[in-house]
MISE-168572 format. One record per atom (N, C-alpha, C, O): z, x, y. Coordinates in steps of 0.05 Angstrom, whole numbers, plus 5000, padded with zeros to 4 digits. Atoms other than C-alpha are relative to their C-alpha. Layout:
// MISE-168572
ZXY
...
This chain:
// MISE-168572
500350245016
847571167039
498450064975
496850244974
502050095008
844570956981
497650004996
498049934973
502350094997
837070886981
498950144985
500150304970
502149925013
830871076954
498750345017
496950465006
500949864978
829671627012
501550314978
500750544979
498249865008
834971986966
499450074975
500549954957
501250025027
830872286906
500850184988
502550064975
498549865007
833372946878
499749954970
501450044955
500249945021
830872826818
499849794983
498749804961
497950245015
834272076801
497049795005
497449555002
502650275000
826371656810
498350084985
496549934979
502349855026
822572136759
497850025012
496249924997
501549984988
817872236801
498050314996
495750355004
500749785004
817072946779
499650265015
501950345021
499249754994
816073586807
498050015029
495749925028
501250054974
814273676890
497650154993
498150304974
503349895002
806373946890
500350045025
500649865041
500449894976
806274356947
496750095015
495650315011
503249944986
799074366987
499150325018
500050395040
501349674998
795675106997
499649895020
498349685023
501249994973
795475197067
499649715019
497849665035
498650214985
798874527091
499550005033
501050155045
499849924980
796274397162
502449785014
502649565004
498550104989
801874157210
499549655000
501449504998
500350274999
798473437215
496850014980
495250184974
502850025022
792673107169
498749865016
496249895013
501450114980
790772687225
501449935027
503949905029
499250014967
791272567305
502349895004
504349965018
497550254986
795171897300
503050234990
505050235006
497649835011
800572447259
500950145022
503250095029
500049884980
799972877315
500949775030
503049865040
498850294998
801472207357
502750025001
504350125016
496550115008
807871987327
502150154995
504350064989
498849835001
810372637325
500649995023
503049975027
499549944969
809572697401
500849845008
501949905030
497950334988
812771957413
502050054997
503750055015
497650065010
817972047367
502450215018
504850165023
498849804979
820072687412
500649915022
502949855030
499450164970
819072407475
502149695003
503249605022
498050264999
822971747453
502650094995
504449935000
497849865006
828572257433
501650115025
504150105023
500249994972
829072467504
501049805022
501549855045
499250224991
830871867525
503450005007
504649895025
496750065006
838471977501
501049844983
503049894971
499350245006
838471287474
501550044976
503449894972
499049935032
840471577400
500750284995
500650465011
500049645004
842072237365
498649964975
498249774961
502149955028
837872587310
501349884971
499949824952
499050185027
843472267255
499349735002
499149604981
499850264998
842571627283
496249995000
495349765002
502950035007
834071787274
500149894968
499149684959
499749835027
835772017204
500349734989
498649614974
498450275010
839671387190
497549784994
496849694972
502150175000
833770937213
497850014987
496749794982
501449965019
828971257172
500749924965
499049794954
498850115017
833071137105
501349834993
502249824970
499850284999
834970447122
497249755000
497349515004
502550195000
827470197116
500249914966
501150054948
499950095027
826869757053
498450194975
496550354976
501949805015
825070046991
497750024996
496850245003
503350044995
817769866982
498450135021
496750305015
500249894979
816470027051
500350275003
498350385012
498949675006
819670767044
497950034988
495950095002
501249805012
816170946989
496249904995
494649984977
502650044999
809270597010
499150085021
497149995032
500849864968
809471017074
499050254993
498850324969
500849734997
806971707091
502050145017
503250025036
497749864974
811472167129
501149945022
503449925031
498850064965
810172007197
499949695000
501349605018
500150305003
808871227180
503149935008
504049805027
496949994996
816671337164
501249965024
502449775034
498849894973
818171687224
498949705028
500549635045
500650214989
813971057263
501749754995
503349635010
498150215011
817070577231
503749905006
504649685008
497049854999
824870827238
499649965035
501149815048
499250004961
822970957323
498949745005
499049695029
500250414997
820970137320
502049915002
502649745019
497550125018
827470047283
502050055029
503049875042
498249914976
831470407341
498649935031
500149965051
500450154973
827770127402
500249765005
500749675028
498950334998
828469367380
502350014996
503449855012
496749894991
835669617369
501049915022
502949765026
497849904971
836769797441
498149905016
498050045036
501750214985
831669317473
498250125023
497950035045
502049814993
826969837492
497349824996
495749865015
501650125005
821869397468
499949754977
501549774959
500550335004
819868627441
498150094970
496550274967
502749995020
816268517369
497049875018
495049855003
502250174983
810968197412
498550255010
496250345006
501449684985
810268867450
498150144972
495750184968
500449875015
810369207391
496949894977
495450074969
501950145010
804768747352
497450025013
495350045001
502850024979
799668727409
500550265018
498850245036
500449854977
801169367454
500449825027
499349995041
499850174982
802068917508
503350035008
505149964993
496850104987
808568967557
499149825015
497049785027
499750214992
811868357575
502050015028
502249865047
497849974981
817568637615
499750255003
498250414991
500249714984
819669247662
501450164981
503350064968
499449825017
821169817623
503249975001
503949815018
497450005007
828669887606
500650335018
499250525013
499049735006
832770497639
501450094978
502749984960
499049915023
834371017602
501350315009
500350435028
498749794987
839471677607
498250185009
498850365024
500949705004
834672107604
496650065001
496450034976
503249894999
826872297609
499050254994
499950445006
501349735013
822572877570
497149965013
495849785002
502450044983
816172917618
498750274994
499550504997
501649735006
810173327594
500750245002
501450374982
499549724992
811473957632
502450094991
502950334994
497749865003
818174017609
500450074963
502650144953
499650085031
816473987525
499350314987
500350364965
500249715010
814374727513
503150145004
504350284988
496949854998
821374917547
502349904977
503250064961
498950155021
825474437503
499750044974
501550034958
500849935029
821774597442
500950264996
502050284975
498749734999
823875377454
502550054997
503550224983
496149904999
831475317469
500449854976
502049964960
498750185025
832274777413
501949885007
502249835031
497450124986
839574427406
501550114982
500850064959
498449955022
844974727369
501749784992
502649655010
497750255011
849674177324
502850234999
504850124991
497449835005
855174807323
501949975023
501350065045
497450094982
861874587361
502250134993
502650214970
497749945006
868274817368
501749874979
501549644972
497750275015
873874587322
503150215002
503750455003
496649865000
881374737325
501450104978
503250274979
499349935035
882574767244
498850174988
496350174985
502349775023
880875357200
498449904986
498049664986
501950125023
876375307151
502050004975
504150144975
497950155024
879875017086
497650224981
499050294962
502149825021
873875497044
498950265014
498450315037
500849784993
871876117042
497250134977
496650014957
502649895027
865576526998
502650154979
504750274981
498450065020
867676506938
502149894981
503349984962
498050165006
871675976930
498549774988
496749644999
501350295024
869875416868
500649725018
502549725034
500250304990
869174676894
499749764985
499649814961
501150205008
867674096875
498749725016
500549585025
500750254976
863673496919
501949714984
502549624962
498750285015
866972876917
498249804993
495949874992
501550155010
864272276894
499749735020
501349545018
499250184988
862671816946
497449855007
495249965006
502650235008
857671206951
500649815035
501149575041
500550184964
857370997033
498349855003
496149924994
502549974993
853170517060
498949995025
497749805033
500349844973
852170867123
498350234989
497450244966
501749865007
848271457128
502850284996
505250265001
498049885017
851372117095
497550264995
495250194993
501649835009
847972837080
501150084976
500150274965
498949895034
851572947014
498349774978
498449524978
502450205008
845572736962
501849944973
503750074963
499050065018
847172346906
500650164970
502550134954
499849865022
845172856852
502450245004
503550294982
497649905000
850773306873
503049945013
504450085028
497750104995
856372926882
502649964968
502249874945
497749955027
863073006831
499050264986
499750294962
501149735013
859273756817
501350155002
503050105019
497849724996
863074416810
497350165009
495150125001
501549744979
859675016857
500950175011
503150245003
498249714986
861675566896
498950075027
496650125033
501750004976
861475646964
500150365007
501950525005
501149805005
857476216976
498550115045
497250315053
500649954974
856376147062
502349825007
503249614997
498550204975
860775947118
498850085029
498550305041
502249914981
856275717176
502349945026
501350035046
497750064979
862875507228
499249684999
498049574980
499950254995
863474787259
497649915010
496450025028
502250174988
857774267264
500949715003
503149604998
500250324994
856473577281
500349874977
498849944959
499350135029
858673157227
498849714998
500249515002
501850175019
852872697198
501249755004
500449585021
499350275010
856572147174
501649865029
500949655040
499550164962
860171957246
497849965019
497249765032
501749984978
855272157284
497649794999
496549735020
502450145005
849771727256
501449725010
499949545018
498850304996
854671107270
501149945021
502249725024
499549974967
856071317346
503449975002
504249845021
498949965006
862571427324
501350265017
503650255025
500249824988
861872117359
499950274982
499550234958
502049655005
859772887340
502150044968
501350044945
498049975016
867272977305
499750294979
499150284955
502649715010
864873767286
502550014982
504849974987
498549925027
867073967210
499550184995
497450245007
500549775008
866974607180
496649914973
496049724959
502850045011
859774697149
500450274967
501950464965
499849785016
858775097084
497049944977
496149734968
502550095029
852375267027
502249994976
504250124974
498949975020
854675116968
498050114973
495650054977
501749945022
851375386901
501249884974
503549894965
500050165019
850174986847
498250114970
495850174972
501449965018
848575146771
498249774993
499049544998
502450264990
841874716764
501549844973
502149604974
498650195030
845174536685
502149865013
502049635005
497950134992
851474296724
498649715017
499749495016
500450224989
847373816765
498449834981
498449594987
502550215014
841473526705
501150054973
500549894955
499450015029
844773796644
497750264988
495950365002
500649805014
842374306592
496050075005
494750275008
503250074995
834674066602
498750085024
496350125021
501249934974
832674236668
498650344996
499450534982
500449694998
828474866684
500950185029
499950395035
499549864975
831075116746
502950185007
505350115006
496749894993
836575566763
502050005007
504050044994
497150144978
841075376817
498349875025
495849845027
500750184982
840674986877
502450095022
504650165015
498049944980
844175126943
499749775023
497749755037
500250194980
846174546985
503150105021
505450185017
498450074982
848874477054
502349815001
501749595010
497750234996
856274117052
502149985021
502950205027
498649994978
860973927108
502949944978
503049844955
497149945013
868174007087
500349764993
500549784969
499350255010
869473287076
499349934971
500749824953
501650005027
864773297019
501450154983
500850094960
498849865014
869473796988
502849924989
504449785001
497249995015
875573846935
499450344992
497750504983
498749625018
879374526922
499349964962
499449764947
500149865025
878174876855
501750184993
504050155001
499049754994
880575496840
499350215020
497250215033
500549804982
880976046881
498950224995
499750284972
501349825008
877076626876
501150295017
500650535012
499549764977
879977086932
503450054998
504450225012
């Protein structure tokens, strides 16, 4: 979609300031809502597109008067009054009113060091070649959803060159809408930074992640 979540350059905001020696959290409650948002993930109830989604559907104000994990709080609110996991009432006072809701699935202390180790791969089979190969010119299409979507606005209708092919993943834009996984061919693409801001910019290139959909043929390079 849409939103403000989606900056890339287009809110002038200026240039990211990266913090010397960034510790993982700035404070507990961070450390907190990190460890909720996991354990509420565990559950089953959603998938990480359909997190993603919920985070970049908070109003604009809100977005950009949050902090990281405020976001991330905010967004696992959004998806538990969703799926009636919990009451604004609850949510306002701490206070349950009713018996917990089942749920597919449970992430219980002892099992969160193992989980955090194996990870989850989004890489799936698919039955169709890949339509691209390295070194083949592109172009993203131009498309304005308002669903959620990993193709950012600043490179969309861009010419690039795809420069990796990672095989079949989970494809974003379904998946976030429970639609189902629907795995697309994945690819980096590389971008001249002048092709995406124009002659003015100082940066060189840019390499973004695109799923084949996002793509139009160019020429061929091979």
């Amino acid at each position: 979609m849409n939103g403000v979540h989606d900056m890339g350059g287009m809110q002038n905001f200026g240039p990211v300031v990266r913090e010397h020696g960034e510790p993982p959290f700035h404070a507990d409650w961070e450390r907190r809502a990190f460890a909720l948002t996991l354990a509420m993930g565990g559950t089953r109830m959603w998938n990480l597109d359909q997190t993603r989604a919920a985070r970049e559907s908070l109003p604009p104000a809100q977005y950009l008067g949050s902090s990281y994990y405020q976001i991330w709080i905010e967004a696992l609110a959004k998806l538990m009054l969703e799926r009636g996991l919990v009451t604004r009432e609850e949510l306002a006072d701490g206070r349950m009113r009713s018996p917990p809701v089942p749920t597919p699935g449970v992430l219980a202390a002892e099992g969160v060091a193992a989980v955090l180790a194996q990870g989850k791969s989004t890489q799936r089979p698919i039955s169709t070649p890949a339509r691209f190969g390295i070194g083949d010119a592109v172009r993203t299409r131009v498309i304005n959803i308002a669903t959620h979507t990993r193709l950012p606005r600043y490179c969309r209708g861009k010419q690039g060159t795809i420069v990796a092919v990672h095989g079949s993943h989970v494809f974003p834009d379904t998946n976030a809408l429970g639609k189902g996984e629907q795995p697309q061919w994945l690819y980096t693409v590389r971008f001249d930074a002048v092709e995406l801001w124009g002659p003015d910019t100082t940066a060189g290139a840019v390499h973004v992640d695109c799923w084949e959909p996002y793509l139009e043929a160019l020429t061929r390079s091979r």
